[in-house]
N, C-alpha and C positions, 0 to 999 in steps of 0.2 A: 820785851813785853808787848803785847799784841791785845786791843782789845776790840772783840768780834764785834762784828756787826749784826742788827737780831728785826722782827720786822717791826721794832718799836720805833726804831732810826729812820732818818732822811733815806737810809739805802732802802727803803721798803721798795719801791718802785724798779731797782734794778739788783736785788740782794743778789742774785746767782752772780751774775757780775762781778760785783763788791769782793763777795765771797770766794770767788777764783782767785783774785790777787791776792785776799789775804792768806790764800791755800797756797802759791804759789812763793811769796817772801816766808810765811812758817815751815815752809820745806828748805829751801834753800839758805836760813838759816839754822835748819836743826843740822845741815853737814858740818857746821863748825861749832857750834855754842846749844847752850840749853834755852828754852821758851818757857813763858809765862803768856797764859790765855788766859783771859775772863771773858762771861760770855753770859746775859741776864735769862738768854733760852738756855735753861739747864737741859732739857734736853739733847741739844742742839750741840753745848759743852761737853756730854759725855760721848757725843757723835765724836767728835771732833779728838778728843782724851786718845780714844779706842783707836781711829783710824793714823793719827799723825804720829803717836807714840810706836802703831805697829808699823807705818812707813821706815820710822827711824829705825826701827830692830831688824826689819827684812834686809834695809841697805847696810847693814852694819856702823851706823852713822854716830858718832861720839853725842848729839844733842837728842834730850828726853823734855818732854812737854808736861807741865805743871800746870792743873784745869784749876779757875775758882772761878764757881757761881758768882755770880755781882751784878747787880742794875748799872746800868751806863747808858745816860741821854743818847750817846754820840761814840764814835770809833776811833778821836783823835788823841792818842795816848803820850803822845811829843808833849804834848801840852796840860794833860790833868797825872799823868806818870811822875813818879819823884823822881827828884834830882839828886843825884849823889856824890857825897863829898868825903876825901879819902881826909881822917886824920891821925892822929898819933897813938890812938884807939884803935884803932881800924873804919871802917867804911859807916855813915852816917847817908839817911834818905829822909831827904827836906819835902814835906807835905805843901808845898807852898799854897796859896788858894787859888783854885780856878774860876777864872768868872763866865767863863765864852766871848772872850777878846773885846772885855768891857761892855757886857751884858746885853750884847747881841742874841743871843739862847739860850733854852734853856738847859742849866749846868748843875743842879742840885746831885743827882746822879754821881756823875763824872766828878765832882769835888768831893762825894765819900768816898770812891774806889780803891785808891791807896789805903787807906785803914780796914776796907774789907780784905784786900788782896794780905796783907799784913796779919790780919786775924786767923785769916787762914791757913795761915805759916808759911807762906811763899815767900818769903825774904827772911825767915831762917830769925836768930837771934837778933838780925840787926834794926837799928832804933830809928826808928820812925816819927819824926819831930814837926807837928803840925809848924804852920808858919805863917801867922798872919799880914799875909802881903800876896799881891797876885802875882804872880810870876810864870810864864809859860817856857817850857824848854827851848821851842823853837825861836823865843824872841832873844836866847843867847849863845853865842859859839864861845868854847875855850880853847884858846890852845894847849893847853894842861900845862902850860908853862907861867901861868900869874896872869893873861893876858883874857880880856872879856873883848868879845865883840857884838857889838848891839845897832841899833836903831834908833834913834831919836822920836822917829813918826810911830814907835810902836811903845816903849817903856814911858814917853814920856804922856801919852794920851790921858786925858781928864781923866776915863771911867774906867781907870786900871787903878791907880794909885794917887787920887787929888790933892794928897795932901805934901807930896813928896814929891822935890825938884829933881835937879839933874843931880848938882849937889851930896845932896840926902841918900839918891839912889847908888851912887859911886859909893859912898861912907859904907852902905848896909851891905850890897854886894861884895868888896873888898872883907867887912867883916865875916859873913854867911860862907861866899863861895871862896876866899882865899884869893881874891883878884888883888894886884900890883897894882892895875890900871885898865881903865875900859877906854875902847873906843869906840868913838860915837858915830855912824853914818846918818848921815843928814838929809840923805838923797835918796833915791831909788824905791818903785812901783812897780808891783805887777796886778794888772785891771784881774778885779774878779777876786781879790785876794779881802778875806773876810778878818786876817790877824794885825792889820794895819801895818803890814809888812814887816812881819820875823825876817830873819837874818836869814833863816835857815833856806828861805827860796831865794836870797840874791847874794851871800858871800858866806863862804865856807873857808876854814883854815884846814890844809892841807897837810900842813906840820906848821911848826911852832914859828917857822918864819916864809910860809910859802900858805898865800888864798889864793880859792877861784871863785869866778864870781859873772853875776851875770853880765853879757853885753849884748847890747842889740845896734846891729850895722848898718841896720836901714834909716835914713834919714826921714825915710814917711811912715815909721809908725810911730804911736802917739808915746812909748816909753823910750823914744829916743835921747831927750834932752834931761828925764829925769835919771838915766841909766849912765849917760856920760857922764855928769855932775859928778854920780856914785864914783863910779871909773877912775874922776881925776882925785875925790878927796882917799881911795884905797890909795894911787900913786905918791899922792901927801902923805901918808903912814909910816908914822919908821917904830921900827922895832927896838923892844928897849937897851938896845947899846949903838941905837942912833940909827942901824943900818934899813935901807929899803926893806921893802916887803919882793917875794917873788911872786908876780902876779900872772895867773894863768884864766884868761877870758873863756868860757862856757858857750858854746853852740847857742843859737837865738831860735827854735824851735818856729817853724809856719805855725800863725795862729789856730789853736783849738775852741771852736764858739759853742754854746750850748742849742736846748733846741727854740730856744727865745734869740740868737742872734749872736749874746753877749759872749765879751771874751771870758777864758777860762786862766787861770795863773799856771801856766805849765813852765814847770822850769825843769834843768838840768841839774841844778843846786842843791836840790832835795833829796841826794845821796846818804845811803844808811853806811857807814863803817863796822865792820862786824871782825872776827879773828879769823884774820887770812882771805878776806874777801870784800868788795865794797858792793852795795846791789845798789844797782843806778836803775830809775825810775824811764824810762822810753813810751814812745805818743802815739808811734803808728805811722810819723812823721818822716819824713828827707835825712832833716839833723842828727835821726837816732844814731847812724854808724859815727858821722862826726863826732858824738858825744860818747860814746863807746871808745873812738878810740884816743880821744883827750883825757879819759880817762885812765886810761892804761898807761897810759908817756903821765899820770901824775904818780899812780898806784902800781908803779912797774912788780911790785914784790907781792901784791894781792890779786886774787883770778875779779874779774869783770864781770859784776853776773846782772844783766840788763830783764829790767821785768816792767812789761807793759803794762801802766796804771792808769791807763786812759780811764776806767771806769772809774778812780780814784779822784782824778781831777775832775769829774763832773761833779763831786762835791767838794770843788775849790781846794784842793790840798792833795797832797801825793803820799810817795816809800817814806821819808823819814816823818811825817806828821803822823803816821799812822804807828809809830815804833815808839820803844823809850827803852836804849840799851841799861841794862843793870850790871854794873863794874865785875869783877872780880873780886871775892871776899863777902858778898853777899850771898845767902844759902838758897840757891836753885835746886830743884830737882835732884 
């Protein structure tokens, strides 16, 4: 699920940009799986309909693109996309609410999208269950094994959920998403970063008993001591029949600053998993082949398809903030 960018957005100043990468991950996705676009220029939608559905019939490609008109503040779909939970039913899509990472922006848009994307029929018979709680995709990793992975500095902030502890949060998650047990990172920043640090940019589950996660090697820059701390409580982690975790460190990228000075959150961690392929996010940087090929010695069995998002993190967020995969069993295209 992909949701375009139009010149209503922050992208207005660099859409051609914007809108190359997001042409570049909806191609490189439609070789394996089907897409979901929304897009509030209907125009622009049906632009897009026409050309990426007849890319995919020219290359003979198994994925077909599913257009729905929809207003959208913003093109971050990790975060206002539903989140889906397999059960004894079949496949369930949690509406959760979105605030804009405790009302930083403005999100009225992006928190109806799901029900219009829904109305429209793009997710087929399956049930769509508003959710009163905020909840962003990117501030959770699972391993599909019972096991949540979170942040402290991001689920536990005032102006997400005030009312509800660590406690509280554990109880509803375990009931909602089927979690065993969450674990909590206490640590870890990256400057420029607007989500008060999701997961999804410093530690990612690999399988169900192997993360990777950010590290940065330089003792003079300023996310050194908060990046170790992370480092040592993942080396703390055991997995639930006691054993370590397999820890694999991520390439520390030369910083990316804007045209104000300021740094930009560029990570390696911000990897999309797709069927048969992982698309890793690259800067233009030294690190990118490092990261390429750290990626491949994790993902030996999936192709490495590196897509340059530099235009992406100039609005603080990269390849998976901008996705929101939709399981199998839910009705695409």
């Amino acid at each position: 699920m992909l949701t375009w960018p139009h010149p209503g957005t922050d992208w207005a100043d660099r859409l051609d940009e914007a809108e190359s990468v997001f042409t570049n991950i909806a191609k490189a996705v439609l070789r394996f799986e089907h897409l979901i676009i929304s897009c509030e220029h209907v125009v622009k939608l049906q632009d897009l309909d026409r050309d990426l559905n007849a890319y995919a019939e020219h290359n003979r490609l198994p994925g077909r693109v599913r257009s729905v008109p929809a207003p959208a503040n913003d093109t971050w779909a990790r975060d206002h996309g539903p989140i889906t939970v397999q059960g004894e039913n079949g496949p369930t899509l949690l509406d959760f609410r979105f605030n804009a990472w405790g009302g930083k922006f403005a999100c009225e848009k992006d928190n109806a999208l799901n029900l219009h994307i829904a109305n429209a029929g793009a997710f087929g018979d399956t049930p769509l269950v508003p959710m009163e709680f905020v909840l962003e995709g990117g501030s959770i990793e699972s391993d599909g094994d019972g096991t949540l992975l979170t942040t402290s500095e991001c689920l536990l902030t005032p102006t997400r959920n005030p009312s509800h502890d660590r406690t509280a949060i554990e109880r509803l998650l375990s009931e909602w998403l089927g979690a065993d047990r969450v674990l909590w990172l206490n640590h870890g920043y990256l400057a420029g970063d607007d989500t008060d640090s999701h997961i999804d940019t410093l530690a990612r589950f690999c399988a169900p008993g192997h993360i990777c996660y950010v590290s940065c090697p330089d003792v003079a820059d300023e996310h050194y001591s908060a990046l170790a701390a992370m480092e040592e409580e993942l080396q703390e982690f055991r997995q639930s029949d006691g054993s370590s975790y397999k820890l694999t460190p991520l390439p520390w990228p030369d910083p990316l600053l804007n045209e104000d000075g300021e740094r930009l959150p560029a990570t390696y961690a911000n990897f999309l998993i797709i069927n048969g392929a992982v698309l890793l996010p690259i800067y233009g940087v030294r690190q990118d082949e490092d990261a390429i090929a750290v990626m491949k010695s994790i993902f030996p069995d999936r192709e490495i398809i590196p897509i340059n998002c530099n235009a992406l993190i100039r609005q603080h967020g990269s390849l998976h903030c901008v996705t929101m995969q939709i399981p199998a069993g839910v009705v695409t295209p």
